[in-house]
N, C-alpha and C positions, 0 to 999 in steps of 0.2 A: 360637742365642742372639742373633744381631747381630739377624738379622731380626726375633723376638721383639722384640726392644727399639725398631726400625725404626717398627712396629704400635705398640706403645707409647706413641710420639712422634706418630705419624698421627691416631693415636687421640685424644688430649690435643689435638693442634692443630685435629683436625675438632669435639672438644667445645667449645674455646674459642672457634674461628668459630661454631658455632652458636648458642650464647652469647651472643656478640658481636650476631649476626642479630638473635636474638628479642629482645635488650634494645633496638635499632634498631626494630623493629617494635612493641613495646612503648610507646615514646616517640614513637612517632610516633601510635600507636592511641592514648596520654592528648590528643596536643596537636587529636585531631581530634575527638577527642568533649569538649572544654571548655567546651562551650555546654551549657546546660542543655534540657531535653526542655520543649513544652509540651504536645504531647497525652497520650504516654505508651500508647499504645492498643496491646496486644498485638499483634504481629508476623501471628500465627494468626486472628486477625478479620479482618482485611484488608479495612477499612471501606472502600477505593476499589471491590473487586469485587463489596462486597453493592450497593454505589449503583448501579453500571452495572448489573448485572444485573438490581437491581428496576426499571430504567428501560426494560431490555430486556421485562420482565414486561411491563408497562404499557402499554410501545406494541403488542404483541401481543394484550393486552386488548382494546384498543380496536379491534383488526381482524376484520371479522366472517366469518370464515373457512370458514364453512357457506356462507354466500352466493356464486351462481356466480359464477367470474371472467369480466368480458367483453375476451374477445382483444383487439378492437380499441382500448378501453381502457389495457390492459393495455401495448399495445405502444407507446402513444404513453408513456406513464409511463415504460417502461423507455429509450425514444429519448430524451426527455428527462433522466430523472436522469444518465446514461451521454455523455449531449452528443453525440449521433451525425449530428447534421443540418449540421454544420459545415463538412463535406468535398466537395469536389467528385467525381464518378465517371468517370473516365477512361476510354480502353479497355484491353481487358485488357492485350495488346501482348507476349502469351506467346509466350516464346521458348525451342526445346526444344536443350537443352544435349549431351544423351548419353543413348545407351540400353544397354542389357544384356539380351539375351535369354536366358531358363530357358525350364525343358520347354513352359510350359505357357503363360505368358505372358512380357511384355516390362514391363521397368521402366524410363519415362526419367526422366531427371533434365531440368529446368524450371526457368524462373523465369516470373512473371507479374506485372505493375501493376495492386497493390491499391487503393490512395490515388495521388495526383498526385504520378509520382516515384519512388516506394516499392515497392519490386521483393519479391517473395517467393520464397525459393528451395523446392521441393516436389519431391517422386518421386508419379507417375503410373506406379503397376499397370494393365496393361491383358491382360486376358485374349487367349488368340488363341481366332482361329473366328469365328466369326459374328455381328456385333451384332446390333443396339445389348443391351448390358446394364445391370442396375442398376449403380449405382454407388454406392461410399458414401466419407465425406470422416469420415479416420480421424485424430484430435486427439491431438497426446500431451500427457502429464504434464511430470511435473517428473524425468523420467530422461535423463538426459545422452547424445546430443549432440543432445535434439532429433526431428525427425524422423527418424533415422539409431540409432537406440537398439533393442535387441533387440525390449524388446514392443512397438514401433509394428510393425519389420520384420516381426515372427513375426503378428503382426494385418494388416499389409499383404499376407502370403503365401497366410497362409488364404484371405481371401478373393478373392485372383485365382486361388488355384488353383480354388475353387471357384466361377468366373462370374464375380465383380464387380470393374467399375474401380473401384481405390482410390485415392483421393488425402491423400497427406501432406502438410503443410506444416509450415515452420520459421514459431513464433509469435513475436510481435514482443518480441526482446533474448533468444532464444533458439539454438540450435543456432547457426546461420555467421551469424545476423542480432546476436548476444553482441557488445560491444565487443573491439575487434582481430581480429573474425570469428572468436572462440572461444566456445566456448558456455560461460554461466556460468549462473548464478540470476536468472529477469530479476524478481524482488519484490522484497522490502525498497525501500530508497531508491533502488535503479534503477527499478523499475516505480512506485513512487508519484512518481516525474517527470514521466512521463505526468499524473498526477492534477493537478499542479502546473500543468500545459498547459492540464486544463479537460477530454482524457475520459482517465477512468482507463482502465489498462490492459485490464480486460474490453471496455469499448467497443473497445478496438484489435480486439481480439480477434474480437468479435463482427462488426465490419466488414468485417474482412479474409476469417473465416471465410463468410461471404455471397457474395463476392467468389470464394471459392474454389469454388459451387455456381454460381454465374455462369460459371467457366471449364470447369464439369463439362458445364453445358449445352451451351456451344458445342461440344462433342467429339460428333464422328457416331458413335461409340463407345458412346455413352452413353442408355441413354431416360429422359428430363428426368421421364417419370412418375413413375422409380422411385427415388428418392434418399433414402439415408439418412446419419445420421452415428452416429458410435460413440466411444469413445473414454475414458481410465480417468484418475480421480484429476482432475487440473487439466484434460488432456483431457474426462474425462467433466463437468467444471462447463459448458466451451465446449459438447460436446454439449446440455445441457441446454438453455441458455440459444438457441443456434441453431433447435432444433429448436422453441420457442415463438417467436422470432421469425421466420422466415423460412418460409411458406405452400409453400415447393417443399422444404422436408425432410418426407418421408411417413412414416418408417419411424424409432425414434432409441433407442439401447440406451447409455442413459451407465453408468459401472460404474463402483466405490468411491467416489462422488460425490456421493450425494442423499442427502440427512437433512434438516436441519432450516435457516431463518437464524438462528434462534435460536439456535442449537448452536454459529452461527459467534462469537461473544459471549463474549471470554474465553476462546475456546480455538485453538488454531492453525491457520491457515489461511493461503493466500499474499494477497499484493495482487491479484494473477489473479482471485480469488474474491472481491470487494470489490465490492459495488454501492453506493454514497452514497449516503445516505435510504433506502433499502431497507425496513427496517423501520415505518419510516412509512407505509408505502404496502400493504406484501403477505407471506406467507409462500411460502416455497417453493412445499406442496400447491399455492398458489393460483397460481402459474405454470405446476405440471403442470397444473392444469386444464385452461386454457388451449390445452394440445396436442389435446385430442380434436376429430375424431376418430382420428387418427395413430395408428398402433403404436409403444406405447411400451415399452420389457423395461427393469427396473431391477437390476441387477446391485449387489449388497453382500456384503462379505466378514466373516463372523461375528467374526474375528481382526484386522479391521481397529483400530488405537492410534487412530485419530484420532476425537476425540469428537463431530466434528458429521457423520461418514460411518456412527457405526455401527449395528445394523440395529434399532433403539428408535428411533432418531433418521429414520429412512426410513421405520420404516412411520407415523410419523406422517402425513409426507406426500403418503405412497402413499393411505391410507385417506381424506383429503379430494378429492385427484384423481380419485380412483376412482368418487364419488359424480359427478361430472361426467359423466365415460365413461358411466356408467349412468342418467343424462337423456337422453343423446342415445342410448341403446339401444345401444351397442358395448362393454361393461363386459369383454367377451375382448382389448378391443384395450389395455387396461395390463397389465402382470404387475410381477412380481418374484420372482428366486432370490437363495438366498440361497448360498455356496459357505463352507464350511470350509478359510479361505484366511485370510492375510495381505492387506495392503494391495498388488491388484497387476493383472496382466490377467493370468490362466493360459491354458492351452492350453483347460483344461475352459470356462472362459469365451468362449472365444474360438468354442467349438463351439456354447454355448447363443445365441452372437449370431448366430452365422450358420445357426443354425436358426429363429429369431427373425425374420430379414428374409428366409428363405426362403418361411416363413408368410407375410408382411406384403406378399412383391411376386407369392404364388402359383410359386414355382420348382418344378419337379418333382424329382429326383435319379433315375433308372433305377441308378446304383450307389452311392449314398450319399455321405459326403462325403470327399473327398478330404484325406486326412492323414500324406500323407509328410511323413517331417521336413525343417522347416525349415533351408535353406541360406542361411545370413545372409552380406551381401554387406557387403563394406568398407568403411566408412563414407566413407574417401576416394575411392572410386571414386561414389557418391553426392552428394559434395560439387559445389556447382555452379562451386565458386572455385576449384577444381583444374583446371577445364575452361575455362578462359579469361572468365569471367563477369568484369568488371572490378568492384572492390572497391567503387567508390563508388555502385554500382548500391546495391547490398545497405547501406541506413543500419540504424546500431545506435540505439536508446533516445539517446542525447546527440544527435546527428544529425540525427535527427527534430526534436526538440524544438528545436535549434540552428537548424535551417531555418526551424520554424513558428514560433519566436520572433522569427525576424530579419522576418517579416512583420506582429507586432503591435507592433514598435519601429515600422515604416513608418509605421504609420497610430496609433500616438500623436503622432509627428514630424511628421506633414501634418493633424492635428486641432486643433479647438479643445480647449483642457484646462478643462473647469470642475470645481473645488475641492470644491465637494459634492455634483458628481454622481460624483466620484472616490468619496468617503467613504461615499455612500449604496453604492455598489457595493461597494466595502470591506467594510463592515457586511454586505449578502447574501452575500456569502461566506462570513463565520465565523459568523454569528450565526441558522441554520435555528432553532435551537432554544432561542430566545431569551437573553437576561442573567440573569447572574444579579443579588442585591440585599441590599443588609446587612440583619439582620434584629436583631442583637444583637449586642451587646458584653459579653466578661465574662473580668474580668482576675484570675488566681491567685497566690497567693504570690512574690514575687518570688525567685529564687535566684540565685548567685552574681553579683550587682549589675545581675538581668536584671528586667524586668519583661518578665512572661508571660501576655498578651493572645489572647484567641481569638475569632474573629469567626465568627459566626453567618449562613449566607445561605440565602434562599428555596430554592436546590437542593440545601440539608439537608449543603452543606458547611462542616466546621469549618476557619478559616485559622489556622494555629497563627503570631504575633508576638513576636519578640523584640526589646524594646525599650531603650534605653540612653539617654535622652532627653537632650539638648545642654543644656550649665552653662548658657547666657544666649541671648534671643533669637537673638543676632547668631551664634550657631555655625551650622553647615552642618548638616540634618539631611540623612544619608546612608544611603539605604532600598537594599538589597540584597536582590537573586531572583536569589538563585545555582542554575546550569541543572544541579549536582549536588546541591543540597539542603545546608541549611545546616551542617551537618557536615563540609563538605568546602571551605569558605570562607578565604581566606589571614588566620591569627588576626593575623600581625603587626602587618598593614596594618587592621587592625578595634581593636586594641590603641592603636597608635598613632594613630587618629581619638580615639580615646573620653579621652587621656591628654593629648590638646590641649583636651578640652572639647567635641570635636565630638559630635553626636547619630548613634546608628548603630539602625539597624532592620534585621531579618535577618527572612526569609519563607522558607516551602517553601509554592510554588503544590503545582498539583494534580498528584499523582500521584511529585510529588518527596520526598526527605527524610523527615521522619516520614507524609506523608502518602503513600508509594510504597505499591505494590500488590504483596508477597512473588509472589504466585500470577503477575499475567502476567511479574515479571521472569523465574519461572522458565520461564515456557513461551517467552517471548523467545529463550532459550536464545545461541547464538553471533551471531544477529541483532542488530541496532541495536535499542536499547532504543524503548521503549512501539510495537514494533512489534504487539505483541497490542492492548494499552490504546486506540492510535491507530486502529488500524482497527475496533474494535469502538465505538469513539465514529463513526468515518465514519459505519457503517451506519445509526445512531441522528440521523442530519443534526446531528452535533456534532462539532468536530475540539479538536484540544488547543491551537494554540494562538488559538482563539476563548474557552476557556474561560480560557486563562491572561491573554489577553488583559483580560475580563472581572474576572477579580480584581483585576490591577493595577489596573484601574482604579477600582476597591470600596475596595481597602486604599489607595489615592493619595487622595482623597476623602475618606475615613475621616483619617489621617493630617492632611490641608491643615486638617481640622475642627480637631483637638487640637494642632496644633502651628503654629496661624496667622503667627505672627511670623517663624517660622524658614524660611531659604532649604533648599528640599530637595534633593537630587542624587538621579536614580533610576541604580543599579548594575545593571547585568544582561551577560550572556557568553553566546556561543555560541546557543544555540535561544531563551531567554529574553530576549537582546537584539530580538529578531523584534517575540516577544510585547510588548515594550516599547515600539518605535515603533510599534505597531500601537496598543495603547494611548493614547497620548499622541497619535495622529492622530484619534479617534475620540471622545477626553476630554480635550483639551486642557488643560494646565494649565502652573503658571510653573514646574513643575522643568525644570532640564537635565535632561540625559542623557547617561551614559560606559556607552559599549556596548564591549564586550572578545568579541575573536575574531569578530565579526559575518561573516557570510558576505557578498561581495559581489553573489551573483545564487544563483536559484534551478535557472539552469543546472547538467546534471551535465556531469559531468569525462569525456573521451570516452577516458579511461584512470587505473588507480589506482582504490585505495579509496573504496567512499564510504560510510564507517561514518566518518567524523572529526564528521557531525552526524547527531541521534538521529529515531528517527520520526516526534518531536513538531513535526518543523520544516513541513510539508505540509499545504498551503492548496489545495482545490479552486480551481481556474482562478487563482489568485495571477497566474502567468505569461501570461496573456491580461489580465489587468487591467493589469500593468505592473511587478510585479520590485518586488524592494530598492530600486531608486534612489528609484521614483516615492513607495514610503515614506517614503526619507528625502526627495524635495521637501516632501512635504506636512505633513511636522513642521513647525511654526513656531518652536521654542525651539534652545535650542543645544545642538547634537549631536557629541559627542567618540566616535571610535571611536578605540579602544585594540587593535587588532591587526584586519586585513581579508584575510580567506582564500577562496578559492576554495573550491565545494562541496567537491571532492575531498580540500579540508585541506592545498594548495598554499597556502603564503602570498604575497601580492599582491606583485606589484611596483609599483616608483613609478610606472611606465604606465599599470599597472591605476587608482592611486587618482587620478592624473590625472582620466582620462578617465572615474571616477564624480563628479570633482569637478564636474567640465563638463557631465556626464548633467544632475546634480541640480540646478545651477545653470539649465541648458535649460528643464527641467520647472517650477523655483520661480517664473521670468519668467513663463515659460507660463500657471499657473496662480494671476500676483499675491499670491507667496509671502511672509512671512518665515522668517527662520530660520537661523544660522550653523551650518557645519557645517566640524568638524577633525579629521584624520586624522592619526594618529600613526606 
């Protein structure tokens, strides 16, 4: 009975906290939805996806995809958009760590110099008996740890057991090259740091992987004729893309990999998979072209989830390639299978590759191939930092960027600064795909003391305006782009502007607020937001905050027209602060600025999170042009930041906003600036 009544009591008190909760949630859910809607456009349309994707149409249209691809073309585009001419080539300056001998061959463990500096750690399969053999340079995905992860080693084993040197390597922010020399995820906002440097991640990639057919050649082990690469998922992107650029890959089986760029548009894909401009320029097919005459095996998995790998999606691009091979009379030398599989590299696939490059270098077999099971070796005994390899050999993603940043401060510091050759360079970065432009005004019913404006622009976007217009000239008008969308804005402090008489304007740029995109936040998934949105605008030579930039600067214009007398303050936080002095540097005008939470550099954190800022913050080569500070030199109004954080979401110390006080002060001389600037 006691306990009965115990339950009783429990019971009553867990109704009452929840209660409690939901009327808390409640209350909180009216005071964030107080503002009135102005688009109102069903959740289910999802007007941001149909624009990007009809744009994704369009530039496809225009690509005449019959027409042959010419390699040498081809390759300067792809050096170009990727920014691959930038690096010096060292020597390799490989250094062999440890070995482990099995039956049939030896596996050591490596490092070698990719870039000036930049160590790679790799496992080198080497068959015993007698060389030289083919050798092929085997790419992994996105399976943990790396080169060290089952299906690389089970793909590494085959084929030394079967003849050929294989080489692995750990791709850059991956396996022991991961921040703390832990492997993690090197896309999202770790891998678009790289992009931020000026070459996105695939150029890393594709550098290094060259780099690593460079140290295939130098092994007496190896015959330089016969070279192929292989490789699944993000690996098999890297196969692809290698095996079109580099004339010493002969033989190339990328697997779960090849479909469409179109397909990458809206649906999920890493930064690894990211070419800038891409679309502008070429499809897929028109890259495998490109390979012939090469053997080329396409490997697709019927059961693969991912939309731009699955086998609709590949043989579009198989069937324009294919008509290449078949000008140049080799139309046996492309294939593709297709495997009743999952998203993955199986044994069976593993078999159709290595009977693929046994065709492609002429190998005989007298007893077939060799398929004893796989003995998978410990990932720590593989490791190269376990074996005395010093730490700072091996840089992670911050590192890199940290080093080749402290080189583009040098030669801002020892340069002349001119003002609009800054700004014109500015402009080429965000703006591949031109401005947008107001095209119309047209204002609806006003609701709860809101007037509800919607601005009309050349790239068929609507800007939804919430306006509250100021008692008398002399009020402040105070224009707010809040970087969660106007629903999520602090009412009290909007309350008490409008209650003094002041003028308040509330905006959702693009892809925020009413104007978000349901579809990529869900494929976003645990990701930092508009990681789908933002990379499928890259590909398009358009990024987010060029576009956002672009409105502010439409709706500021707009706004100085209708509201002439009134001093304006432009509000923005966190990624939309960016978008704001970028803005105001490019369209100058008399508002201040209170930027909230502003990042102080586009440096990442060489530990810690870096989801505290969203996708939308990522400017091709931003950090070769010159960073946050050189932004805020080149603003000429007065600039209030209201809290300064580190990429990571470490707030600054007083050292930190010193020494950008002194940066931007440097820069303003430099460049015959005005402008006051106050940090709080």
């Amino acid at each position: 009975m006691i306990d009965f009544k115990i339950c009783l009591v429990s019971f009553g008190i867990l109704m009452g906290l929840n209660s409690s909760i939901q009327a808390q949630q409640q209350q909180q859910q009216q005071q964030r939805a107080v503002l009135p809607s102005v688009l109102a456009i069903p959740a289910e349309i999802d007007p941001i996806k149909v624009m990007v994707e009809d744009q994704a149409e369009q530039l496809i249209g225009a690509l005449d995809c019959e027409k042959a691809a010419n390699p040498q073309d081809m390759n300067k585009l792809v050096r170009k958009n990727l920014k691959l001419d930038g690096y010096a080539i060292p020597s390799l300056d490989m250094q062999l760590i440890s070995s482990i001998e099995q039956d049939n061959y030896t596996v050591h463990s490596l490092i070698f110099q990719s870039l000036p500096g930049l160590y790679v750690p790799a496992s080198l399969y080497v068959p015993k008996g007698n060389g030289p053999f083919p050798a092929i340079l085997n790419s992994h995905g996105h399976w943990p740890p790396g080169r060290r992860s089952e299906i690389v080693q089970r793909t590494a084993h085959m084929l030394a057991s079967n003849g050929y040197v294989c080489l692995c390597i750990d791709a850059m922010g991956s396996g022991e090259r991961g921040r703390e020399h832990e492997h993690e995820y090197h896309g999202a906002n770790l891998g678009s740091a790289l992009l931020d440097l000026g070459t996105p991640l695939m150029g890393i990639q594709l550098l290094e992987n060259s780099r690593a057919i460079d140290l295939l050649c130098s092994l007496p082990e190896v015959d330089p004729e016969r070279i192929g690469a292989t490789g699944a998922s993000g690996g098999g992107n890297q196969t692809m893309w290698l095996a079109a650029m580099d004339p010493r890959i002969k033989a190339a089986v990328p697997v779960v990999s090849v479909g469409t760029f179109r397909a990458y548009i809206m649906n999920s894909n890493c930064v690894c998979e990211l070419h800038p401009n891409g679309l502008l320029h070429f499809e897929e097919g028109q890259l495998l072209q490109t390979m012939a005459p090469k053997a080329i095996k396409i490997i697709s998995a019927l059961e693969d989830g991912n939309a731009a790998f699955n086998a609709h999606q590949m043989l579009k691009s198989f069937r324009i390639a294919k008509e290449a091979f078949a000008r140049q009379g080799v139309p046996e030398r492309i294939d593709y299978e297709l495997f009743d599989e999952p998203h993955s590299y199986t044994t069976e696939m593993n078999i159709s590759m290595i009977n693929w490059f046994d065709g492609a270098f002429g190998a005989t077999r007298e007893k077939g191939l060799q398929l004893d099971n796989v003995l998978l070796l410990d990932t720590n005994e593989l490791a190269v930092l376990k074996h005395g390899v010093k730490q700072e050999l091996i840089l992670s993603i911050p590192d890199f960027i940290s080093r080749e940043f402290s080189r583009t401060e040098s030669r801002i510091a020892t340069s002349t600064l001119d003002k609009m050759d800054y700004k014109k360079q500015l402009r080429a970065l965000l703006y591949t795909g031109g401005t947008d432009s107001l095209l119309r005004v047209q204002t609806l019913e006003s609701q709860q003391g809101w007037q509800r404006v919607m601005l009309e622009t050349s790239m068929r976007q609507l800007i939804p305006l919430l306006i509250s217009p100021p008692l008398t000239d002399s009020n402040t008008l105070h224009v707010y782009f809040p970087s969660m969308g106007k629903q999520q804005v602090a009412m009290q402090e909007i309350e008490a502007l409008r209650n003094k008489g002041e003028g308040v304007v509330i905006i959702d740029l693009f892809g925020l607020g009413e104007r978000s995109s349901t579809t990529a936040d869900k494929i976003d998934g645990a990701l930092p937001r508009f990681h789908t949105l933002s990379r499928s605008l890259l590909w398009m030579g358009r990024s987010m905050m060029g576009i956002w930039a672009s409105e502010i600067g439409l709706i500021n214009a707009y706004l100085q027209q209708e509201y002439k007398s009134s001093k304006q303050t432009l509000v923005a936080d966190r990624e939309t602060a960016i978008a704001a002095l970028i803005s105001n540097v490019l369209n100058p005008s008399e508002q201040e600025l209170l930027l909230r939470e502003l990042p102080i550099s586009y440096l990442p954190g060489a530990t810690g999170a870096l989801d505290r800022y969203n996708m939308a913050i990522h400017i091709p080569g931003i950090l070769h042009w010159g960073d946050i500070p050189m932004l805020l030199a080149l603003n000429e109004q007065r600039v209030m930041i209201d809290g300064l954080y580190q990429l990571d979401g470490k707030p600054c110390e007083i050292a930190n906003k010193e020494q950008l006080k002194n940066k931007v002060q440097h820069y303003k001389k430099q460049l015959k600036n005005q402008g006051t600037l106050i940090i709080n």
